[in-house]
Each structure stands twice: as C-alpha cells, then as structure tokens.
C-alpha positions as CSV (number, residue, x, y, z in Angstrom):
1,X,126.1,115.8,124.3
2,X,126.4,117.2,128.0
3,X,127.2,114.6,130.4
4,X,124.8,115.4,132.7
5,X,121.3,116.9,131.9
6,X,118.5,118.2,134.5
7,X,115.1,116.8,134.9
8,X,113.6,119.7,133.3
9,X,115.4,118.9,130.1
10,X,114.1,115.4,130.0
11,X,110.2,116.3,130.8
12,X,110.9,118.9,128.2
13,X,112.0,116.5,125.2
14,X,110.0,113.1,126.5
15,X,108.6,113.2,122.9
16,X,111.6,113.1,120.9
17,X,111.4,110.1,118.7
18,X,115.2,109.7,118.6
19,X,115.3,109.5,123.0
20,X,115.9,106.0,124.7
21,X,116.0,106.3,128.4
22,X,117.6,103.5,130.5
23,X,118.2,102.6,134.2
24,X,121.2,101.3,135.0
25,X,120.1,98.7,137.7
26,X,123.0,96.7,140.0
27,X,120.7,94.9,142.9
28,X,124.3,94.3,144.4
29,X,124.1,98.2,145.3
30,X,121.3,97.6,148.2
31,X,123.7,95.1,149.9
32,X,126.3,97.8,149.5
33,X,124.5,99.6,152.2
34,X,122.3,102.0,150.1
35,X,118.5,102.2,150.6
36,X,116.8,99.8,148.3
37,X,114.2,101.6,146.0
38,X,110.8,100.8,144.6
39,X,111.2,98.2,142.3
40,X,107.9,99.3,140.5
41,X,108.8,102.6,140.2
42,X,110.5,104.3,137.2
43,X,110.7,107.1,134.7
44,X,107.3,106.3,132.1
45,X,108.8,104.4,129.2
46,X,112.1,103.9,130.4
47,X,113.8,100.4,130.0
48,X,115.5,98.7,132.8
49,X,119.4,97.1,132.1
50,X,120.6,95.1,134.9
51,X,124.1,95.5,134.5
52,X,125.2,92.1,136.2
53,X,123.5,91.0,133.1
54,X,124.1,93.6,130.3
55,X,127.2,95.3,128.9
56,X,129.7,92.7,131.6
57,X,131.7,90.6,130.0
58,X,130.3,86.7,130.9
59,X,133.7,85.1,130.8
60,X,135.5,87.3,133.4
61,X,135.7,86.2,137.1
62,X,136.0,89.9,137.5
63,X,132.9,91.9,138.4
64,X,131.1,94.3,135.4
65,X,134.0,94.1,133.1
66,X,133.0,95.8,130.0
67,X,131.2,93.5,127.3
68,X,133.2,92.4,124.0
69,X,132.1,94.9,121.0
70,X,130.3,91.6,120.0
71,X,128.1,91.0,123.3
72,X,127.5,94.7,123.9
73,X,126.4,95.1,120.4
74,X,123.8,92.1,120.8
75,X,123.2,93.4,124.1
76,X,122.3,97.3,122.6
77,X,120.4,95.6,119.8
78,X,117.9,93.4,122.7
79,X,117.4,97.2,124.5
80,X,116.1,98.3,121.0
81,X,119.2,101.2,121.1
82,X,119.4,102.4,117.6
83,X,122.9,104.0,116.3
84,X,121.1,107.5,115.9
85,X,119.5,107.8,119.3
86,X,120.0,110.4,122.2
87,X,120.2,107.6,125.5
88,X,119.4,109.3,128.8
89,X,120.0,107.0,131.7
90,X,119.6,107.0,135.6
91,X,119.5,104.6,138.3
92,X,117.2,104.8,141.2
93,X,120.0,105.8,144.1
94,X,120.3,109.5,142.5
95,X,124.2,108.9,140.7
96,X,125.3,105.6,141.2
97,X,125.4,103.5,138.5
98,X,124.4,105.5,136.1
99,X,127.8,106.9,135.2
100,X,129.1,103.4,134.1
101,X,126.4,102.8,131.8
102,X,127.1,106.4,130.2
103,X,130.8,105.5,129.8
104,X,130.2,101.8,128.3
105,X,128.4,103.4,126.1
106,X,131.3,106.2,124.9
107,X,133.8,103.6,125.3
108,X,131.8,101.5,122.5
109,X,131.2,104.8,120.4
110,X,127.9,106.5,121.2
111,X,129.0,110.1,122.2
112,X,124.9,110.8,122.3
113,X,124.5,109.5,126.1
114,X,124.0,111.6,129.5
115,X,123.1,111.2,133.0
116,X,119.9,112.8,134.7
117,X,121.4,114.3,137.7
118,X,119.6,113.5,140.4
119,X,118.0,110.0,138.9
120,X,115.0,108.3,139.9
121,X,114.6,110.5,143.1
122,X,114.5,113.7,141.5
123,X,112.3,113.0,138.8
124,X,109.8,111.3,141.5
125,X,109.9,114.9,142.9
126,X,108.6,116.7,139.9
127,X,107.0,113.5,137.4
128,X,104.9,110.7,137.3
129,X,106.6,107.4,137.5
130,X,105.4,104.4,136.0
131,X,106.6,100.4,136.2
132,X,110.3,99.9,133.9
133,X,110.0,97.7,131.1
134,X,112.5,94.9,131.9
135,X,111.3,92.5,128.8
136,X,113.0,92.3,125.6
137,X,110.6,90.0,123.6
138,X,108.2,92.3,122.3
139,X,110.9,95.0,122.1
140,X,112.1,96.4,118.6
141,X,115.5,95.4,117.7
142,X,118.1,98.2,117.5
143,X,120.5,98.7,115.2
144,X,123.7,99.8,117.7
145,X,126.7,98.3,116.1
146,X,129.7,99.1,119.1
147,X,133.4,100.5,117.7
148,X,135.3,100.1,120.4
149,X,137.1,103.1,121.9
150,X,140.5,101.4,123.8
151,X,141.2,104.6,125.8
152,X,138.1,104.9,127.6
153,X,138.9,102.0,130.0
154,X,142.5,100.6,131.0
155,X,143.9,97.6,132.8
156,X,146.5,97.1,135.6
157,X,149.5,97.5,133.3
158,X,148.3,101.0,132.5
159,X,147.9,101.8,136.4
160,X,151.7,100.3,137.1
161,X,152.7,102.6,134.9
162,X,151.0,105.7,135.5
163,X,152.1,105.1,139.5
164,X,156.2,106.3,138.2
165,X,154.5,109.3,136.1
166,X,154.3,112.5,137.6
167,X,151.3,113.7,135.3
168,X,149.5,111.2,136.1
169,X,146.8,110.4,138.9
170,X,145.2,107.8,140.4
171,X,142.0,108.6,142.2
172,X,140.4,105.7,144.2
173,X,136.6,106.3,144.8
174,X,136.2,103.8,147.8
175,X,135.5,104.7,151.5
176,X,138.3,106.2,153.6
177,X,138.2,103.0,155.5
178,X,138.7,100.6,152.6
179,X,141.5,102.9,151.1
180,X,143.4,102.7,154.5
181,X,142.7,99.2,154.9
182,X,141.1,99.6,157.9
183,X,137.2,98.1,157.0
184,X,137.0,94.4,155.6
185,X,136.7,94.3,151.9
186,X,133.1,92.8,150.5
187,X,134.6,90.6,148.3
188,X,136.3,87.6,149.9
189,X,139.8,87.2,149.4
190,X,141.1,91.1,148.7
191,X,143.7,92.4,150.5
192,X,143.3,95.6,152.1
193,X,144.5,99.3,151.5
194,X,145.0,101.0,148.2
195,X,147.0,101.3,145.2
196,X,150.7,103.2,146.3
197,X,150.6,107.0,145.0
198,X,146.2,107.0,144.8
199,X,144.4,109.6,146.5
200,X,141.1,109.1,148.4
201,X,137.7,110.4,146.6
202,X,135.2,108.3,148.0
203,X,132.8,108.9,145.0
204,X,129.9,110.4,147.3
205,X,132.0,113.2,148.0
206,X,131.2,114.7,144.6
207,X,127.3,114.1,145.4
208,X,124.8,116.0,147.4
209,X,121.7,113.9,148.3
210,X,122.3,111.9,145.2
211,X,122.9,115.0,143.0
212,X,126.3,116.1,141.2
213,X,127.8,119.1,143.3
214,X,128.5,122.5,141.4
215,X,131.0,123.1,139.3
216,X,132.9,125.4,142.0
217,X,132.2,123.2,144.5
218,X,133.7,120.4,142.1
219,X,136.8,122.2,141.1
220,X,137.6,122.7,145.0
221,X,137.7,119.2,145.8
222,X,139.7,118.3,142.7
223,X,142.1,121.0,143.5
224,X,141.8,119.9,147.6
225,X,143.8,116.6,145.7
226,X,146.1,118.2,143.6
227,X,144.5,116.9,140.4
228,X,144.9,120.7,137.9
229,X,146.3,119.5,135.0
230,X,146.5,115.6,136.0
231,X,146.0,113.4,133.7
232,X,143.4,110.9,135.8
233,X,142.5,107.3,136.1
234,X,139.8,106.3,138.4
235,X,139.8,103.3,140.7
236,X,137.0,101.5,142.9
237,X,136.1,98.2,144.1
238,X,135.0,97.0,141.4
239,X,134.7,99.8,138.3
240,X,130.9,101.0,138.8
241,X,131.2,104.0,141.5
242,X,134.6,104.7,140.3
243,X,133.0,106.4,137.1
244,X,131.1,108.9,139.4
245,X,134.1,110.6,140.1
246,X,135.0,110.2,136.5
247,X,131.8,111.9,135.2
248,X,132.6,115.0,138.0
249,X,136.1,115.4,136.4
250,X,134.1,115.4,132.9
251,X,132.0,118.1,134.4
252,X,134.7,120.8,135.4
253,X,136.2,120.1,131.7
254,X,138.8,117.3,132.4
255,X,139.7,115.5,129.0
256,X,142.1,112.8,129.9
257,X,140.2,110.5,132.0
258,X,140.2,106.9,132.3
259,X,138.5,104.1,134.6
260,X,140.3,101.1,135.3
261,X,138.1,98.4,134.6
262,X,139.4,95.7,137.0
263,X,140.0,98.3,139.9
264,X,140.4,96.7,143.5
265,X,138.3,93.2,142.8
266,X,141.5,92.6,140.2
267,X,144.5,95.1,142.1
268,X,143.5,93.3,145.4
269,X,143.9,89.5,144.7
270,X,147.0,90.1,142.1
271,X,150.3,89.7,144.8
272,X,152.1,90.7,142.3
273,X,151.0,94.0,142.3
274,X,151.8,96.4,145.3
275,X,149.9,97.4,148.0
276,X,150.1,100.2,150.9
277,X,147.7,101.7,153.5
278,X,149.7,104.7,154.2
C-alpha cells in the first residue's frame, strides 16, 4: 500500500467493502497553535480515534506512547478494524496526526494503511462532509489481532547509540526555536535544546498548506541535511509530528526509518542524557 493516497483515489473506491477510514484526532494540537477545525465536520462514514485515548499506552507518564499489542488490539477491535481491511486515515489540520496513526498501525502489522494527503481540508474542497462517528457501542467488532513489529519505534538507548554512528541520523521535527533552546518548551519541566548530533526539520517543512511537498521538492530538503543513504530516526516533542517527516522520508523511498517513541517529553527530563543547543 502507498503511504499516501490522493483524494481522488478515496472518492473513487468509497464503496469498497474492505475500506475503514479513520481520523486521527489529538485536541492537544489546537493549543499547539494550529487553527481548531469543525468538530462536526468529517469525511461521510469515517470514524473518529482520539489518540490521547486510543493506541497510547495508559500506564506511561509519557505522552502517546504506543499501546501494548494487548490494548491496541482491544482498541482496533472497538473501531470495528478487521485484519483484512484497507484503513485510510486523515486528521482535520491537512498532515498532522495522521502519520502516527498510519505507523501504529505498521508497527502492530497492518501494512494495508495510508494517509490522504491533504486530510480533512482537501476533501472539504472537492466532497461532501458529514458528522464522524465517535461511538463504539453500536459499532461491529473487528477482528484486528496486533503482531508487534519492534523496529518500527525505538527508545532512548537506540538514540544514544545511533549519536556515535556515522550512518546514522537523527532528525528532530520541532521548531527552530525549541531545537536551539531558545522558545520555552510546552511541557513543564523539559529542558531546552536538542539531542547532540540531530538536525533541524521542523516537520511543516515537508508540507505545503497542509499537503505532502513533491517528491523533488522532498529529496532537496533531505539532501539540504545530508540524509542520502542515512539510516534515520525521527525525533519531536512528543512522537506525533515527528512521524510527518518520517512518512516524507517513506515517500522519496527511504527504508530504514524509525520514530523514537519517547522523543523530547522523555530526552528532555532524563539528566542523564545529553543535551546541546549548538
């Protein structure tokens, strides 16, 4: 499956039996400073995952951590997400958290799962929209049973040690600011600046209006960073936008990519781990 697929292709195969679309909702993202969308609107029959709820593992202090195999199975299951199906999701800011859900999903084993570039916004340009379901009671159980993919998502260990390799890459998608520790984190208690050896892709870089750049236009900014042939772990505040990135790098045919799950709401509290704004 593609990892990203047009609107036209979704208005074109609405009637598949085998499609489950899903909107990968995070409220937190209007206090982030993006423009908070219709809450009634969404793509007719879609089914709305709030993912401070879904697929984020409830005993972590941590942010979004992915589920246990065991919760995000239980979790698919509620959603009605069946082993066989095609799952298209979007969020309503264009590409924003939309990525994250896509990789959950891969990381549990469902290689069937892409993102409509554009979202919410460009389908409201082109197709009717129509209130999200957001209630699983009269819903069908699915039959999703996760097998956890390890290499899909790492942990700080795996960044330590891919900061002494020279194929290796760490690509933080926060602002310039909060990568040279010169803008207050959001989180209380982070310090500020950025892992040592990182580069700076602030994950909008790769979007225009909300929609994934060109593939030329993606290869020059991962060449601008020196990233041909890297092997690549992404980094954010807390592992959500750092997966938009991650989906570009998919796009221009990268195959070793990881996200690091805890990224800066784990790196920036740890004082055992280093930290540099240069």
């Amino acid at each position: 499956m593609e990892p990203l697929i047009s609107v036209a292709w979704l208005q074109e195969n609405m009637t598949r039996p085998d499609l489950i679309i899903l909107e990968a909702g995070l409220p937190s993202a209007v206090s982030a400073g993006a423009a908070p969308p219709p809450e009634d609107e969404g793509i007719p029959g879609s089914i709305y995952v709030d993912l401070n709820k879904y697929f984020a593992d409830e005993g972590q202090v941590l942010p979004h951590m992915l589920a246990t195999p065991n919760k995000f199975s239980e979790d698919a299951q509620a959603l009605g997400v069946n082993q066989d199906h095609t799952i298209v999701v979007f969020d309503k800011f264009g590409i924003y958290a939309s990525p994250r859900l896509r990789l959950a999903f891969k990381a549990m084993g469902h290689d069937k799962v892409t993102v409509l570039n554009g979202g919410l916004p460009a389908w409201r340009a082109t197709g009717p929209t129509s209130s999200p379901s957001k209630s699983d009671s009269r819903r069908q159980p699915g039959n999703f049973v996760a097998n956890f993919r390890p290499e899909v998502f790492c942990d700080a260990e795996s960044v330590r040690e891919a900061m002494q390799s020279a194929d290796r890459a760490i690509v933080d998608a926060r602002s310039s600011g909060r990568f040279k520790g010169m803008v207050p984190e959001p989180r209380a208690g982070l310090r500020g600046g950025h892992i040592p050896s990182a580069v700076n892709m602030p994950f909008d870089t790769v979007l225009d209006q909300g929609v994934m750049r060109s593939e030329d236009e993606l290869q020059t900014i991962f060449n601008s960073h020196s990233l041909a042939s890297k092997r690549l772990i992404f980094s954010c505040g807390s592992g959500v936008t750092a997966c938009v990135p991650a989906l570009a790098a998919e796009v221009i045919g990268v195959t070793d990519i990881k996200v690091y799950d805890g990224s800066w709401s784990e790196w920036g509290t740890r004082h055992d781990l280093p930290v540099t704004t240069d």
